[in-house]
Residue frames as qw, qx, qy, qz and C-alpha x, y, z in Angstrom:
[[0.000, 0.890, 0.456, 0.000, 0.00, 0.00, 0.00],
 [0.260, 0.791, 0.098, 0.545, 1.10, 3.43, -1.01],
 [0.109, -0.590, 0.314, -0.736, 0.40, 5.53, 1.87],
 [0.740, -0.369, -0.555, -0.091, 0.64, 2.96, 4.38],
 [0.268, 0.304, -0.425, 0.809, 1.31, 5.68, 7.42],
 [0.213, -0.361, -0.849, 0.321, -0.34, 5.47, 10.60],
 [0.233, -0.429, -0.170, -0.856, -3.74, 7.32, 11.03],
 [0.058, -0.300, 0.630, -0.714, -4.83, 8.17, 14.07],
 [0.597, -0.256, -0.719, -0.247, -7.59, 5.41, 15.82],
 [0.556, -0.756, -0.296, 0.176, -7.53, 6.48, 19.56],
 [0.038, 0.732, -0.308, 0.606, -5.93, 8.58, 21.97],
 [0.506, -0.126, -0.629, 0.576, -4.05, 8.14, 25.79],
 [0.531, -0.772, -0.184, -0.296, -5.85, 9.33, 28.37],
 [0.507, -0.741, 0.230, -0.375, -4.87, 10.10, 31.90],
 [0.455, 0.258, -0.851, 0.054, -2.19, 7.90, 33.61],
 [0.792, -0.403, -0.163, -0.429, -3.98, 4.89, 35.80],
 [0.890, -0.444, -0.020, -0.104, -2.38, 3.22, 38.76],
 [0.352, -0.845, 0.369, 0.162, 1.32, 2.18, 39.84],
 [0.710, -0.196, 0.554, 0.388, 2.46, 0.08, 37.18],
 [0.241, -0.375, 0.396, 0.803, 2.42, 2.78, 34.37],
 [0.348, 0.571, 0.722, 0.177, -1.06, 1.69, 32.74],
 [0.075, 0.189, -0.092, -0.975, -2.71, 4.42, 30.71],
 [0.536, 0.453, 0.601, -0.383, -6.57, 5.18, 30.18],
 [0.280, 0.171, 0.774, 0.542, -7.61, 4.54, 26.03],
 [0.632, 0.537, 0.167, -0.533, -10.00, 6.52, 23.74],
 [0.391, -0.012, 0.770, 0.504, -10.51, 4.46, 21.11],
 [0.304, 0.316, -0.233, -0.868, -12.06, 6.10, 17.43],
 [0.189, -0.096, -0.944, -0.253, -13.15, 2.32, 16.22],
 [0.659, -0.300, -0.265, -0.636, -16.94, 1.92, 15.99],
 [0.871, -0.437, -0.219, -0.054, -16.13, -0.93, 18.51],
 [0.088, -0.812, 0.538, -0.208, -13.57, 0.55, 21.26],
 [0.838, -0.262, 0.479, -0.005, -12.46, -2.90, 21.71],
 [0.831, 0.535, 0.100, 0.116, -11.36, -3.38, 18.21],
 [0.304, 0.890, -0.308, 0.146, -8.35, -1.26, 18.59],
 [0.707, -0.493, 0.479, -0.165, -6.78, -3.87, 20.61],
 [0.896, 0.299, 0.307, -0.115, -6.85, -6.06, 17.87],
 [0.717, 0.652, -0.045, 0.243, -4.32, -4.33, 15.78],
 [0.633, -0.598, 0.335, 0.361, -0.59, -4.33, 16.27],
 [0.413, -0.185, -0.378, 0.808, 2.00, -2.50, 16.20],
 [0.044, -0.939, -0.338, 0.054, 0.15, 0.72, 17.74],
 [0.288, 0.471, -0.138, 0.823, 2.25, 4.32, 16.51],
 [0.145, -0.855, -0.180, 0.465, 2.08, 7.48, 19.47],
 [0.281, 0.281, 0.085, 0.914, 2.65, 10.89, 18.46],
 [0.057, 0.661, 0.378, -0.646, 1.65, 14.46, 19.45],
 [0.528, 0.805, 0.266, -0.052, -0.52, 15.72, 16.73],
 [0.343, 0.929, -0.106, -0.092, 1.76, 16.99, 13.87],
 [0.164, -0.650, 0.725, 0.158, 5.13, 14.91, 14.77],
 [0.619, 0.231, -0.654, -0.368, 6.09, 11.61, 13.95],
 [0.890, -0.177, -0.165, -0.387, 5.14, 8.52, 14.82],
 [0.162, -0.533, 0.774, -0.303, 6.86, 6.67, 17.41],
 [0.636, -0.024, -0.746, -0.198, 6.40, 2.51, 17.28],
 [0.429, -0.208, 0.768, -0.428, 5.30, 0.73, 20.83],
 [0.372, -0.003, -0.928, -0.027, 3.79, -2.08, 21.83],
 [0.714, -0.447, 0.083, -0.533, 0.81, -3.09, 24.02],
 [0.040, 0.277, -0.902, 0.329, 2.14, -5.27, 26.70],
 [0.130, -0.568, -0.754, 0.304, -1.62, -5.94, 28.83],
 [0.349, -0.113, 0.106, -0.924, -5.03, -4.14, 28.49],
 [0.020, -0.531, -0.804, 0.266, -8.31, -4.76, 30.35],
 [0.287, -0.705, -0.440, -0.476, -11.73, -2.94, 30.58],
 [0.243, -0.259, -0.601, 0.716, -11.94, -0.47, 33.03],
 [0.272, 0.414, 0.381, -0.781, -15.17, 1.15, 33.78],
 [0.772, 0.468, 0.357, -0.240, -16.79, 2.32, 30.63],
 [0.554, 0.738, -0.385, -0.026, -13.44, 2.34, 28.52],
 [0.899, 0.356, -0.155, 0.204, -10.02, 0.92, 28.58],
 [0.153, -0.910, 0.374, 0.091, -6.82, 1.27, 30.38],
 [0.906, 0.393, -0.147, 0.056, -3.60, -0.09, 28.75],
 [0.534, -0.696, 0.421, 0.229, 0.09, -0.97, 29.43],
 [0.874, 0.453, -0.097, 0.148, 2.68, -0.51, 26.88],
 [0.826, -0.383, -0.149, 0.385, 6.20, -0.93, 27.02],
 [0.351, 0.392, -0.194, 0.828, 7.90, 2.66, 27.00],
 [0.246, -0.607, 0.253, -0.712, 6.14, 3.35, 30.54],
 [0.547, -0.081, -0.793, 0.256, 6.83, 0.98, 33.92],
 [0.200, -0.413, -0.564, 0.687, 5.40, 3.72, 36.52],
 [0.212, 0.755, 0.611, 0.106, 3.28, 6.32, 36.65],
 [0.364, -0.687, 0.280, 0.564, 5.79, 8.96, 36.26],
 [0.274, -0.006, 0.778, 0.565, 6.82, 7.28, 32.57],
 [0.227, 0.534, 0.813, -0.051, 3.19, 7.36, 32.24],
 [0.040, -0.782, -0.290, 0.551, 2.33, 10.53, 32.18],
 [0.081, -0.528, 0.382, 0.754, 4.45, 11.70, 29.83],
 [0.051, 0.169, 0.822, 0.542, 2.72, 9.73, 26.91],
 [0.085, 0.658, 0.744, -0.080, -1.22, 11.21, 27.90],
 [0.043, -0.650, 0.102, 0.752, -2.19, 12.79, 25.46],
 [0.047, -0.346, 0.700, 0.623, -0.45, 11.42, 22.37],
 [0.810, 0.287, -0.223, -0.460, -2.40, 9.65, 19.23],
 [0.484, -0.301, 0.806, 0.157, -2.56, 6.45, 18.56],
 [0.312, 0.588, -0.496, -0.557, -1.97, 5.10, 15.07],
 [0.885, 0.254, 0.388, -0.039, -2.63, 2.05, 12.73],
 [0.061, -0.326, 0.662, 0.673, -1.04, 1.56, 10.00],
 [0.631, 0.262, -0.226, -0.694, -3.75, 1.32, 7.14],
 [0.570, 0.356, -0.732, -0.110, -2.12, -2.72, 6.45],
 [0.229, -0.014, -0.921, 0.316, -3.07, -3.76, 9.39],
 [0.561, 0.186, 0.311, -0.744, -6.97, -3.11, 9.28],
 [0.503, 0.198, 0.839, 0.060, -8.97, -5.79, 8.04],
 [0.005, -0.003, -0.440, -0.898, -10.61, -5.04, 4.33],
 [0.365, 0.281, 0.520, -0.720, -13.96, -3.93, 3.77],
 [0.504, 0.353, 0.780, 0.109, -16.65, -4.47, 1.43],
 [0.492, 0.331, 0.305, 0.745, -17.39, -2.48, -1.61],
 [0.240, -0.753, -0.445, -0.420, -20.06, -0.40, -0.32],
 [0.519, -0.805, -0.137, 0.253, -17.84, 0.60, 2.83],
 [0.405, 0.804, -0.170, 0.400, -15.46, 3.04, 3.84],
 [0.517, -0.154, -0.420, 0.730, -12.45, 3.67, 6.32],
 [0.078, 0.900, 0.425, -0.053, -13.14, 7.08, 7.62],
 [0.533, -0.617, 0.131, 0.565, -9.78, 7.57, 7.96],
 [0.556, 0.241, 0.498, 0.620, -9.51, 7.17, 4.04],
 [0.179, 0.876, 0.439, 0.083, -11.49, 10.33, 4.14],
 [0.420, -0.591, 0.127, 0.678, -8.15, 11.93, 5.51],
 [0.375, -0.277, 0.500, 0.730, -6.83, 14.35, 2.44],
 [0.290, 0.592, 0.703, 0.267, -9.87, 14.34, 0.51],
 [0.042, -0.142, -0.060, -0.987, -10.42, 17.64, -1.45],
 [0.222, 0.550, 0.695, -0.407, -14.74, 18.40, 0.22],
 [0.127, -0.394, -0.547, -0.728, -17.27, 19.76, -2.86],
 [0.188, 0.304, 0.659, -0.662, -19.39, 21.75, -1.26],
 [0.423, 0.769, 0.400, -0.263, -23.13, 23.53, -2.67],
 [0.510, 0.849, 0.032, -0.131, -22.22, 25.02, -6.44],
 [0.796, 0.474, -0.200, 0.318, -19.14, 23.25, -6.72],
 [0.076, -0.855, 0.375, -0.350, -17.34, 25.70, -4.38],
 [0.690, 0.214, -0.531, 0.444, -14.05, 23.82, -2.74],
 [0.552, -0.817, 0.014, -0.167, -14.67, 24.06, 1.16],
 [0.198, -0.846, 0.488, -0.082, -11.13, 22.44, 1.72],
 [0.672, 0.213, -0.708, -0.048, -9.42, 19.28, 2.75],
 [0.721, -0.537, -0.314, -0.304, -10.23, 16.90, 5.13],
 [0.457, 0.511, -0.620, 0.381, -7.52, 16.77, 8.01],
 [0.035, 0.238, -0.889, 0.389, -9.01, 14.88, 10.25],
 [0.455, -0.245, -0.789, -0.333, -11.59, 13.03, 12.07],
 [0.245, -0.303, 0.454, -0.801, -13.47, 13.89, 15.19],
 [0.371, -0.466, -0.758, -0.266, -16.53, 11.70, 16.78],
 [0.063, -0.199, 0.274, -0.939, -18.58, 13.48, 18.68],
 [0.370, 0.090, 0.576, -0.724, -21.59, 11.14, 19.23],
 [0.629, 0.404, 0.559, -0.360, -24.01, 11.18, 16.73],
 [0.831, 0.539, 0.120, 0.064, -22.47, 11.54, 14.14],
 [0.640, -0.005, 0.101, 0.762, -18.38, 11.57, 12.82],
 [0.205, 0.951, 0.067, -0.220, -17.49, 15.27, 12.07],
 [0.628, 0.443, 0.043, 0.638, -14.98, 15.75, 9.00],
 [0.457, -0.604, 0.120, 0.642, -12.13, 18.23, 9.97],
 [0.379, 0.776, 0.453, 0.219, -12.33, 20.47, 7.10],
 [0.508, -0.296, 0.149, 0.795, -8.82, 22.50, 6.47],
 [0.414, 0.816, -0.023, -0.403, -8.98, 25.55, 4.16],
 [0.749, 0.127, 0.290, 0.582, -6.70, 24.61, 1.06],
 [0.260, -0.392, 0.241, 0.849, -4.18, 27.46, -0.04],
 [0.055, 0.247, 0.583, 0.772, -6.75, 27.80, -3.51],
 [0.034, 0.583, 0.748, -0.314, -9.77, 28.94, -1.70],
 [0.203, 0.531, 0.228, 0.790, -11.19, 31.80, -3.27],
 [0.543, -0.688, -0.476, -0.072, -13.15, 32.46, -0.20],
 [0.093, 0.752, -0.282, 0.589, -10.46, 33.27, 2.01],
 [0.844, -0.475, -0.123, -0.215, -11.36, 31.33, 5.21],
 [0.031, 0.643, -0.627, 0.439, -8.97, 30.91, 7.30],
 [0.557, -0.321, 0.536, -0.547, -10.66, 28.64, 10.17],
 [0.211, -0.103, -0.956, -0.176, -11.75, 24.59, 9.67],
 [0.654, -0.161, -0.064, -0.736, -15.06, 23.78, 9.46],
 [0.265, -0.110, 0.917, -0.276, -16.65, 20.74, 10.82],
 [0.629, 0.114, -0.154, -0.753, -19.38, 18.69, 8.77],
 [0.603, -0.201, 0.710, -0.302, -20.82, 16.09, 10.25],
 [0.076, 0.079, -0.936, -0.334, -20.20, 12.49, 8.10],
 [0.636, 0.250, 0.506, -0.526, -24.41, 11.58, 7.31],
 [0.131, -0.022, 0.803, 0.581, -24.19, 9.66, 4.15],
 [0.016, 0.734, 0.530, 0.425, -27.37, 10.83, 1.52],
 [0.067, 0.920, 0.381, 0.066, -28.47, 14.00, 3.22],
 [0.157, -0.964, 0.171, 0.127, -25.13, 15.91, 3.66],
 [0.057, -0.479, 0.722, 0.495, -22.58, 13.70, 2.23],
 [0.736, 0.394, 0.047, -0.548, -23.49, 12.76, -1.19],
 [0.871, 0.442, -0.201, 0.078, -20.40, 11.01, -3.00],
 [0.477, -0.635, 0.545, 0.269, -17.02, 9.74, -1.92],
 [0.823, 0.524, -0.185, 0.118, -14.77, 8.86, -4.58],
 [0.757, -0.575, 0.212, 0.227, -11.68, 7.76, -2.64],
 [0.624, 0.063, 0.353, 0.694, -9.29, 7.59, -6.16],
 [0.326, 0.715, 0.298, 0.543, -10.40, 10.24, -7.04],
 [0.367, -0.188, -0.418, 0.809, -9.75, 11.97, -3.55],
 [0.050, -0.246, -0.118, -0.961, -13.07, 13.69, -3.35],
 [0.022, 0.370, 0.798, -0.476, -16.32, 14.55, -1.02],
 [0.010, -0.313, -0.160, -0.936, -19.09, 16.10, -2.06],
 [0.069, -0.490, -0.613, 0.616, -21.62, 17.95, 0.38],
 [0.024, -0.757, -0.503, -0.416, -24.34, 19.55, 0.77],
 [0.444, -0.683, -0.352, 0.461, -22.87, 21.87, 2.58],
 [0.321, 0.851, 0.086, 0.408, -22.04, 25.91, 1.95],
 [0.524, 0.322, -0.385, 0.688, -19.02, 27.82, 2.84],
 [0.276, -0.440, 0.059, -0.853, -21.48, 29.98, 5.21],
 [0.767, -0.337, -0.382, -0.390, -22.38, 27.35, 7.54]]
């Protein structure tokens, strides 16, 4: 695979007890799933991607607390809460035609109402009820915008078409929203 660089699938939480565990958001429709895949990347947003390892995780409450091996106390700990965690793309299972990764959605130029180019996607957010695309300005806007927008992933009434080789979204969505 091409661009087979890790995209972010959870985040470290808070460190948990004395042997260096850390608490888990996971982005997977099932927060359990992210377990599954190995090797997990950290990074703080925007650096690079640092390999570990999950050593031991368990359920804890309603989420997840994990132990990998670059933290043995909760001292070590700390320092990693915060960071992303990563997948590589090559180590997700494939999907069927009719599905999508959301991550693939990373980079995608977004079509908004009359064609107008709202940006690119540069990231992923859940927020509940529905995903919200991260929505960068690109450097051709005519607009001007400055800020990211957020439009929430509803397939038919607000996103109409992914075309993944082609590297495009289109929305119903205007630059004014």
């Amino acid at each position: 695979m091409a661009d087979d660089l890790p995209r972010p699938m959870g985040r470290l939480g808070a460190s948990f007890g004395i042997k260096g565990y850390l608490k888990v958001e996971s982005f997977t429709s099932r927060p359990e799933n992210l377990f599954d895949y190995s090797p997990w990347f950290i990074r703080q947003r925007g650096a690079e991607w640092r390999e570990v390892q999950v050593v031991d995780w368990q359920p804890h409450g309603k989420g997840f607390i994990v132990k990998l091996n670059v933290a043995s106390n909760p001292e070590e700990a700390k320092a990693f809460a915060g960071l992303e965690i990563g997948i590589r793309r090559s180590s997700l299972p494939p999907v069927d035609d009719d599905e999508i990764y959301l991550i693939d959605l990373i980079g995608c130029q977004v079509i908004g109402i009359g064609g107008v180019m709202l940006g690119k996607v540069s990231g992923i957010r859940d927020q509940g009820a529905a995903p919200l695309l991260v929505v960068s300005p690109s450097d051709h806007l005519t607009s001007g915008r400055k800020d990211e927008i957020l439009i929430p992933y509803v397939a038919g009434p607000i996103v109409t078409a992914v075309d993944l080789n082609a590297g495009t979204i289109r929305v119903e969505w205007g630059e004014d929203y």
